[in-house]
C-alpha positions, 0 to 999 in steps of 0.5 A: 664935702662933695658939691653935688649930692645925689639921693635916691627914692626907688626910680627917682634921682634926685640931684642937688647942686650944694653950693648954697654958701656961693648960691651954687654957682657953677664953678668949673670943678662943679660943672666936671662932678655934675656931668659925670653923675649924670653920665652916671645916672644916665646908664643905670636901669634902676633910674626911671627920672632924674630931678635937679635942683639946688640946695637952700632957699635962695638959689637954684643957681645963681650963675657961673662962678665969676672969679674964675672968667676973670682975665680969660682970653680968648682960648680959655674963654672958649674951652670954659664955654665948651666945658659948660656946654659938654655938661647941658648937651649930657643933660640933653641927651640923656634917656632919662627924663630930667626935670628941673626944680627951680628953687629961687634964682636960676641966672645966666648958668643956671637958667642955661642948665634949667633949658637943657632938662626935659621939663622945668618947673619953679618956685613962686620966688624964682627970678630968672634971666640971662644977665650976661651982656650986664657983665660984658659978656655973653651966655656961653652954656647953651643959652643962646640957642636953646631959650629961642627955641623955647620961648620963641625969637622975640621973647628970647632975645628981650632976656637976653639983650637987656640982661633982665630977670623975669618973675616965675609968674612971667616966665610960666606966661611965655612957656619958659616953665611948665608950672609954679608951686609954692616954695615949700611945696616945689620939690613934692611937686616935681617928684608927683610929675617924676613919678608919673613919667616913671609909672609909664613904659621905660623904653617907650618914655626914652623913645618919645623923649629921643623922637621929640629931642632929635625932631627939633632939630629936622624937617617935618619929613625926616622928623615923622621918618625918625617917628615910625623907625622909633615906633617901629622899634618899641613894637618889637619889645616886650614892654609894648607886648605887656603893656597892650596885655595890662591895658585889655586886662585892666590892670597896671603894667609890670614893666621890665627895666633892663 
């Protein structure tokens, strides 16, 4: 059976790590499959949003496998880092919209994965936490540079350096998370967010998200440049010309997806 399941519900791409028998911990061959659907999914019109999540009630993704870091050395260490990284830097980069459903614990790994998306929401029994310098190592996917970005220097380096869980409580209160649902309720949630996204012009939703995506990383200057070429951009495509018509109109927009 494949470790990585991907359902569809007309714009929606639901991806599930299904794994729960190892927590869906990421092992090499998993971090491969993921990354190529997403790659995958990426290039097709027919998908507006990506969700991911995991499978079960326990885990979203409880960490790296750790039988496989055993013994790695230098060289091997670094290629194991780098082979996570291609994976959350595709996630990053994709023009869908990715969020993700966090439904339970999201460790080492699988938080790193979980900063990569566009948006994160949890469930209320959620724990999540980079415990990495617990085992004698350090976060390798990502985690030490995008969770400061997120959740500020401070906030960052506590989870990263006492290696603690947080509760999703805590987490939404630091800007780790968007929002907490009830568990039975988590998934709906993120498709009624996912659908929203959708319900808007596609071409324009990839460009806000590059726009915000690549402005992180520039000066305010280069960041408001990067804003009007892109603004300059959708203005000369048939979806800005049909949702300007379907706004004065009053009516919902018929968007083109190509």
């Amino acid at each position: 059976m494949s470790a990585i399941q991907v359902e569809r519900e007309g714009y929606l791409a639901v991806v599930t790590i299904n794994r729960p028998e190892k927590l869906n911990a990421l092992d090499h061959d998993t971090i491969g499959e993921l990354q190529a659907q997403f790659e995958a999914l990426s290039a097709e019109d027919g998908v507006g949003a990506i969700i991911l999540t995991g499978a079960g009630e326990k885990a979203f993704v409880a960490g790296a496998d750790i039988g496989g870091l055993v013994g790695q050395g230098v060289f091997r260490g670094k290629r194991n880092a780098q082979h996570g990284q291609s994976l959350t830097r595709a996630i990053e980069r994709s023009p869908k919209p990715v969020i993700v459903a966090i439904n339970g614990f999201a460790l080492g790994g699988g938080l790193e994965l979980s900063l990569a998306c566009d948006l994160r929401f949890a469930s209320d029994n959620a724990k999540l936490g980079l415990p990495e310098v617990s085992l004698g190592i350090i976060p390798g996917y990502g985690g030490t540079q995008r969770l400061p970005r997120l959740v500020g220097l401070g906030n960052a380096l506590q989870l990263i350096l006492t290696g603690d869980h947080i509760d999703a409580a805590e987490a939404l209160r630091i800007g780790l998370v968007n929002g907490v649902f009830p568990q039975a309720d988590l998934l709906d949630e993120v498709k009624k967010v996912a659908m929203r996204i959708v319900s808007r012009g596609p071409h324009a939703v990839a460009l806000a998200k590059q726009a915000a995506r690549r402005g992180t990383q520039m000066t305010l200057d280069e960041g408001l440049e990067l804003e009007a070429d892109l603004f300059g951009a959708i203005s000369a495509t048939e979806e800005m010309d049909e949702g300007l018509k379907a706004f004065l109109e009053k009516r919902k927009p018929a968007w083109l997806r190509k």
